[in-house]
N, CA, C and O atoms as a GROMACS GRO file, in nm:
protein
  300
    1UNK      N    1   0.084  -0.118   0.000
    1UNK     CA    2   0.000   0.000   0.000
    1UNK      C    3   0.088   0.124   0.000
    1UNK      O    4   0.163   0.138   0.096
    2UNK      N    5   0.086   0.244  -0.128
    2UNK     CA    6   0.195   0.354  -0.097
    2UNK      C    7   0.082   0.439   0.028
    2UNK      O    8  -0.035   0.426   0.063
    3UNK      N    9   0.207   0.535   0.066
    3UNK     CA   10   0.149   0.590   0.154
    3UNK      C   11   0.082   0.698   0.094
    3UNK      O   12   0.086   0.710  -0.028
    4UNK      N   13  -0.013   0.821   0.204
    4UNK     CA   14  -0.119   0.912   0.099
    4UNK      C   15  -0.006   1.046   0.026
    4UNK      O   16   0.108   1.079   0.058
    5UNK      N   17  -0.103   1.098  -0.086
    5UNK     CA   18  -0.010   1.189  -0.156
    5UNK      C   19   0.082   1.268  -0.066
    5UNK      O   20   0.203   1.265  -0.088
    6UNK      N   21   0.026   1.347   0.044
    6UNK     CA   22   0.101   1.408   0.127
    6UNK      C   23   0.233   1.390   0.182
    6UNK      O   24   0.330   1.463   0.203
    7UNK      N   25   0.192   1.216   0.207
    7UNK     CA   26   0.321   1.192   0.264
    7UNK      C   27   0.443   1.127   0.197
    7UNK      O   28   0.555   1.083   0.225
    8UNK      N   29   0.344   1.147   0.072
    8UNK     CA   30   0.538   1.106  -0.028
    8UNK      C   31   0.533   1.288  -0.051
    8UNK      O   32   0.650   1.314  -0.023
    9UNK      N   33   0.469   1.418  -0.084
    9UNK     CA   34   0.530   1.561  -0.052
    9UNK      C   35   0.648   1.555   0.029
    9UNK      O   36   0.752   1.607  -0.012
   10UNK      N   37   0.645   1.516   0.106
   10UNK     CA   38   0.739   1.522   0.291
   10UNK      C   39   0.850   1.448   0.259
   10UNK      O   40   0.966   1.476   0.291
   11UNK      N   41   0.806   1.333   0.181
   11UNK     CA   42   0.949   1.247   0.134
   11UNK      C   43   1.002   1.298   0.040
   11UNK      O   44   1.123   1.292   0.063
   12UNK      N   45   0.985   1.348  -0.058
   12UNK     CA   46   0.968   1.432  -0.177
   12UNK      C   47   1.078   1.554  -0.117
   12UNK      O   48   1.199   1.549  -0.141
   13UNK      N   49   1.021   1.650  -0.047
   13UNK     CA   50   1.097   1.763   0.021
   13UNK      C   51   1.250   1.687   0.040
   13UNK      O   52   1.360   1.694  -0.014
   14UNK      N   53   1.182   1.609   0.156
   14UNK     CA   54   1.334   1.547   0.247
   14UNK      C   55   1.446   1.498   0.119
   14UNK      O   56   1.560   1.542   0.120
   15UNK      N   57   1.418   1.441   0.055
   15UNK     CA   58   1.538   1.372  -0.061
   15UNK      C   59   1.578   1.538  -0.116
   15UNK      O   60   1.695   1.574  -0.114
   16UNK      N   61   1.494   1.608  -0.153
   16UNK     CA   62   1.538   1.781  -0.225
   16UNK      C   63   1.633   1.828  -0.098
   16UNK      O   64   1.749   1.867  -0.111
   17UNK      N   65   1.572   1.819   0.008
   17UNK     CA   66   1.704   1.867   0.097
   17UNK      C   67   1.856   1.805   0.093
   17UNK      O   68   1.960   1.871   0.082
   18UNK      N   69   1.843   1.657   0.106
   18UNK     CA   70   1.926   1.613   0.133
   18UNK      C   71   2.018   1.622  -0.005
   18UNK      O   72   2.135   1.660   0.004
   19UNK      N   73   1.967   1.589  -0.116
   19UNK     CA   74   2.070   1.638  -0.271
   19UNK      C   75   2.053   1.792  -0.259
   19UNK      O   76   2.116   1.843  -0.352
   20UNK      N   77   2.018   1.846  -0.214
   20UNK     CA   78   2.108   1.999  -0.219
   20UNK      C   79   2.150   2.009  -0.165
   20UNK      O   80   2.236   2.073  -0.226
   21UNK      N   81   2.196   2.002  -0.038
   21UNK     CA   82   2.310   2.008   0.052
   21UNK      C   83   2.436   1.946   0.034
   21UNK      O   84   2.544   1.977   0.085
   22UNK      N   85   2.392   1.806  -0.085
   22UNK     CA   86   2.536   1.777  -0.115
   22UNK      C   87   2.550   1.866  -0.271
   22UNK      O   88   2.668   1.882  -0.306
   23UNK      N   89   2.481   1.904  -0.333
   23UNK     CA   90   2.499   2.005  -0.467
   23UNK      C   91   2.543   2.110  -0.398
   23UNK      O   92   2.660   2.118  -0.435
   24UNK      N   93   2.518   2.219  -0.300
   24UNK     CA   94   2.591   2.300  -0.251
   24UNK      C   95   2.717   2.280  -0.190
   24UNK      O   96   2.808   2.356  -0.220
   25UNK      N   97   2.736   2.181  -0.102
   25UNK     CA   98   2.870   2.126  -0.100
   25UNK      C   99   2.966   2.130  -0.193
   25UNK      O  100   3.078   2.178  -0.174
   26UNK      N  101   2.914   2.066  -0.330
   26UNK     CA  102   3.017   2.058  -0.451
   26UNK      C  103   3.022   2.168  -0.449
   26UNK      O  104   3.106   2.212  -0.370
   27UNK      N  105   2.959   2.250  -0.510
   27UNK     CA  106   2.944   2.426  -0.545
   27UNK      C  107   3.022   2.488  -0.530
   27UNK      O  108   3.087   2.552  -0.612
   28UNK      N  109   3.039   2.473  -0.323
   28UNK     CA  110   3.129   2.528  -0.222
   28UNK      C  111   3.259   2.514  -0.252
   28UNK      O  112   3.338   2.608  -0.242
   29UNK      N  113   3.304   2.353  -0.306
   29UNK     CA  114   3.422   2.310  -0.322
   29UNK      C  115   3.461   2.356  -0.491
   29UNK      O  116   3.578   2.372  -0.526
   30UNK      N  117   3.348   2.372  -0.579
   30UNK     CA  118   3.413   2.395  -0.723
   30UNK      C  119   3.434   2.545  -0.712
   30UNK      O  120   3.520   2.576  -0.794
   31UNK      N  121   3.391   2.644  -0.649
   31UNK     CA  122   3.357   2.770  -0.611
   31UNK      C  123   3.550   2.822  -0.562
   31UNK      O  124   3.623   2.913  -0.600
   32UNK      N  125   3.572   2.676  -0.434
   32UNK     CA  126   3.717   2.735  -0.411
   32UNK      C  127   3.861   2.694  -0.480
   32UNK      O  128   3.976   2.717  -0.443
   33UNK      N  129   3.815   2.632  -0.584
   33UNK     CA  130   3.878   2.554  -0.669
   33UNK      C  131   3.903   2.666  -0.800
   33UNK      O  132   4.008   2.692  -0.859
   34UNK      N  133   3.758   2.724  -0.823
   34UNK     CA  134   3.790   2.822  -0.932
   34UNK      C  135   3.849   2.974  -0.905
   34UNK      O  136   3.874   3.053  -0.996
   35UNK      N  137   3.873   3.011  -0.716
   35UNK     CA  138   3.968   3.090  -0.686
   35UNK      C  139   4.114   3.084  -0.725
   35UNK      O  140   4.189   3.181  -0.740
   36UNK      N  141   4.151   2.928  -0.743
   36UNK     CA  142   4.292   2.931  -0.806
   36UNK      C  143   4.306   2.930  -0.951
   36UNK      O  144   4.405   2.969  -1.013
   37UNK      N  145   4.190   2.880  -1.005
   37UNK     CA  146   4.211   2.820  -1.181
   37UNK      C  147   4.068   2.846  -1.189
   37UNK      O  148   3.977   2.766  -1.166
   38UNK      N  149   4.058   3.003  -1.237
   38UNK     CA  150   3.936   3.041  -1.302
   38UNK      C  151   3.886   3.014  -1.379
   38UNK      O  152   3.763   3.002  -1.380
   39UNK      N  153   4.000   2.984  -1.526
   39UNK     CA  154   3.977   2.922  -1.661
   39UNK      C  155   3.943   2.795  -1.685
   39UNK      O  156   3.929   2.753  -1.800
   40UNK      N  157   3.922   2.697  -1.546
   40UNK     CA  158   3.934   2.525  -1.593
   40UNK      C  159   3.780   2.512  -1.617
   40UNK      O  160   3.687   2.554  -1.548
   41UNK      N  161   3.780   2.440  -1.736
   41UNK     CA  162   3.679   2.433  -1.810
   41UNK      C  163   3.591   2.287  -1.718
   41UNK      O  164   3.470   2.274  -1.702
   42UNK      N  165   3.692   2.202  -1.674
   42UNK     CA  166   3.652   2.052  -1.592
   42UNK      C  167   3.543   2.117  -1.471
   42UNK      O  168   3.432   2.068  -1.451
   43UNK      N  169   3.587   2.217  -1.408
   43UNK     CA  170   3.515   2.288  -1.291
   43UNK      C  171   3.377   2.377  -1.303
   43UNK      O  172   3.280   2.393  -1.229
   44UNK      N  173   3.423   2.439  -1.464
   44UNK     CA  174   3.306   2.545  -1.494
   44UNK      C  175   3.202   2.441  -1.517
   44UNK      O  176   3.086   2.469  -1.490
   45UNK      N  177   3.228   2.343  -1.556
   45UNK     CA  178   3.128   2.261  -1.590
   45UNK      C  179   3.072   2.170  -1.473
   45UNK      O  180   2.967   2.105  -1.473
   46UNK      N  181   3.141   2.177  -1.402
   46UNK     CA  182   3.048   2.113  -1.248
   46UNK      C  183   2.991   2.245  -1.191
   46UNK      O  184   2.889   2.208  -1.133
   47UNK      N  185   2.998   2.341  -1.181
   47UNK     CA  186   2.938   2.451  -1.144
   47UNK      C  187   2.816   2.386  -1.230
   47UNK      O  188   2.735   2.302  -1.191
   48UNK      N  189   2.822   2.442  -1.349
   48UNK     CA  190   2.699   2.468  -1.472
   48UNK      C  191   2.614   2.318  -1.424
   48UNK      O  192   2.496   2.335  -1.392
   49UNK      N  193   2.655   2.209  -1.419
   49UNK     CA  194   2.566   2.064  -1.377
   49UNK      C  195   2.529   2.068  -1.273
   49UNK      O  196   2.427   1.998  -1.268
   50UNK      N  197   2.558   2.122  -1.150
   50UNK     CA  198   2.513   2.132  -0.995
   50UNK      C  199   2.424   2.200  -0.997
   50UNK      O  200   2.330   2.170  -0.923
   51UNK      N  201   2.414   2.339  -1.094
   51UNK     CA  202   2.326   2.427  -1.103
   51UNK      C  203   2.220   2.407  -1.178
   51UNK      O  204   2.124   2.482  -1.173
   52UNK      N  205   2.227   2.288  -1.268
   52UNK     CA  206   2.115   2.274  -1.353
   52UNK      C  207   2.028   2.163  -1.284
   52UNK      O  208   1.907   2.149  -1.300
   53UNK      N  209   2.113   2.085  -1.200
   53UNK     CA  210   2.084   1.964  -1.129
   53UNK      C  211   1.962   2.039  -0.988
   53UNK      O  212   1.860   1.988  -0.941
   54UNK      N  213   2.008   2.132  -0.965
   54UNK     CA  214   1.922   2.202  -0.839
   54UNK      C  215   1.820   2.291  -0.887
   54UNK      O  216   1.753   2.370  -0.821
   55UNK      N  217   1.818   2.273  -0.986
   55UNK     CA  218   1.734   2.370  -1.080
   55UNK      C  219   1.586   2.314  -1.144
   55UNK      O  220   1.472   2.361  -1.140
   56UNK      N  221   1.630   2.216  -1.194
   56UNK     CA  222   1.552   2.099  -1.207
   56UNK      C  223   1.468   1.987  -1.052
   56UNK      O  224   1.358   1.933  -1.038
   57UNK      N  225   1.552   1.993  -0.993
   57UNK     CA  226   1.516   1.908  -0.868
   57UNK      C  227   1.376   2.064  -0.807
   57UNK      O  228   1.259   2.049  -0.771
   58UNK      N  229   1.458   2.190  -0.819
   58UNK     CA  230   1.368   2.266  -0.714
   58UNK      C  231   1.244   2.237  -0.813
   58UNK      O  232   1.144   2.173  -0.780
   59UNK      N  233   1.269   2.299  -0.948
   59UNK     CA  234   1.130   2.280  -1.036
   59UNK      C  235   0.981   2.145  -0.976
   59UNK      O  236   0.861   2.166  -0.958
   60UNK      N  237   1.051   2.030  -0.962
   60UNK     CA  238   1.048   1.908  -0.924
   60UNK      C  239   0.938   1.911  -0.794
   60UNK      O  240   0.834   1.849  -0.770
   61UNK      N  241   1.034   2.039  -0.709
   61UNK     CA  242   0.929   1.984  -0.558
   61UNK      C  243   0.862   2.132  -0.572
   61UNK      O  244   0.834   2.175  -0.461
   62UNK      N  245   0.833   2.209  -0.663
   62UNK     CA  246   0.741   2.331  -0.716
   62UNK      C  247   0.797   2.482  -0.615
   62UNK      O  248   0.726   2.573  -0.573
   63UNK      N  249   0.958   2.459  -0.598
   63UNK     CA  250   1.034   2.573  -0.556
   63UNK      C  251   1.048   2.656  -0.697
   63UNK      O  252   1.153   2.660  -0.762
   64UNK      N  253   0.910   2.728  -0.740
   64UNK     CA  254   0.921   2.777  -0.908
   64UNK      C  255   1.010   2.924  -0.899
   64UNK      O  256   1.083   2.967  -0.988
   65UNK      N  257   0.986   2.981  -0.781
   65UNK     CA  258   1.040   3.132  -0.760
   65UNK      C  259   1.217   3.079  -0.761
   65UNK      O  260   1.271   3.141  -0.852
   66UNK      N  261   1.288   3.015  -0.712
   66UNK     CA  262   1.412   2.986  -0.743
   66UNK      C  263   1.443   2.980  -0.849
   66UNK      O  264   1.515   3.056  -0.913
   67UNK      N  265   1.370   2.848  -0.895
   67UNK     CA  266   1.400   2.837  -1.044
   67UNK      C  267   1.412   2.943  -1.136
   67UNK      O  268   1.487   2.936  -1.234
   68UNK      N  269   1.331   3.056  -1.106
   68UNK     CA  270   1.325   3.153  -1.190
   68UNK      C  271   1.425   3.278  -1.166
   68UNK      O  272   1.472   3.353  -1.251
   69UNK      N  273   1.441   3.278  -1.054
   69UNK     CA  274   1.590   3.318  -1.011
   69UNK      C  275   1.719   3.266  -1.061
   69UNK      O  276   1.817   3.330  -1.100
   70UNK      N  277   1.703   3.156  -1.055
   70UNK     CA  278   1.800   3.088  -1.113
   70UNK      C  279   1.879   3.104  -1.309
   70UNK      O  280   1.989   3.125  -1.362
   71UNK      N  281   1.747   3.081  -1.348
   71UNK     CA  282   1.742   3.118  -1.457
   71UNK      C  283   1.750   3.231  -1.479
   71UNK      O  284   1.748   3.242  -1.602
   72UNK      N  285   1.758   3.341  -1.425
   72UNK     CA  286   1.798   3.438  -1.491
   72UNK      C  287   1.959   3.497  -1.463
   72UNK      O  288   2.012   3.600  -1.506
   73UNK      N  289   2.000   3.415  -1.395
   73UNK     CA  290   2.147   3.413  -1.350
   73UNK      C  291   2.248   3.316  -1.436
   73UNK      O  292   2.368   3.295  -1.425
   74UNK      N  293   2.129   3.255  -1.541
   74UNK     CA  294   2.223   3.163  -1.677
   74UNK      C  295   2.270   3.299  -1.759
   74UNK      O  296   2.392   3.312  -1.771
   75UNK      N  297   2.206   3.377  -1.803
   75UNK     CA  298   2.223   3.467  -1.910
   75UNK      C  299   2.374   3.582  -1.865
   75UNK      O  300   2.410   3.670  -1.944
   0.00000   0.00000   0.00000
């Protein structure tokens, strides 16, 4: 028997917390990585995937005002 809609919401949330905290983690770490080597293309691109990855996930649990924040910080 799944449990009622609500309570996969709550599970739903909890997994969005728990992968963003490790997507900000990376962030944190590609963030002090690109203080020494601004130009490395290996890093810009974990930035750009962490960010699309949290972008998509917020979309996901209907965090739409981020997303749209977000997106306007691609351009």
């Amino acid at each position: 028997m799944s449990p009622p809609p609500e309570d996969r919401g709550g599970e739903l949330r909890a997994l969005f917390f728990e992968s963003a905290n490790e997507l900000l983690q990376s962030l944190n770490e590609a963030g002090l990585e690109l203080e020494s080597r601004p130009a490395d293309e290996g890093v810009i691109r974990r930035v750009r995937r962490a960010v699309h990855t949290l972008k998509g996930d917020s979309a996901a649990c209907g965090f739409h005002m981020r997303v749209a924040q977000t997106s306007r910080s691609w351009s």
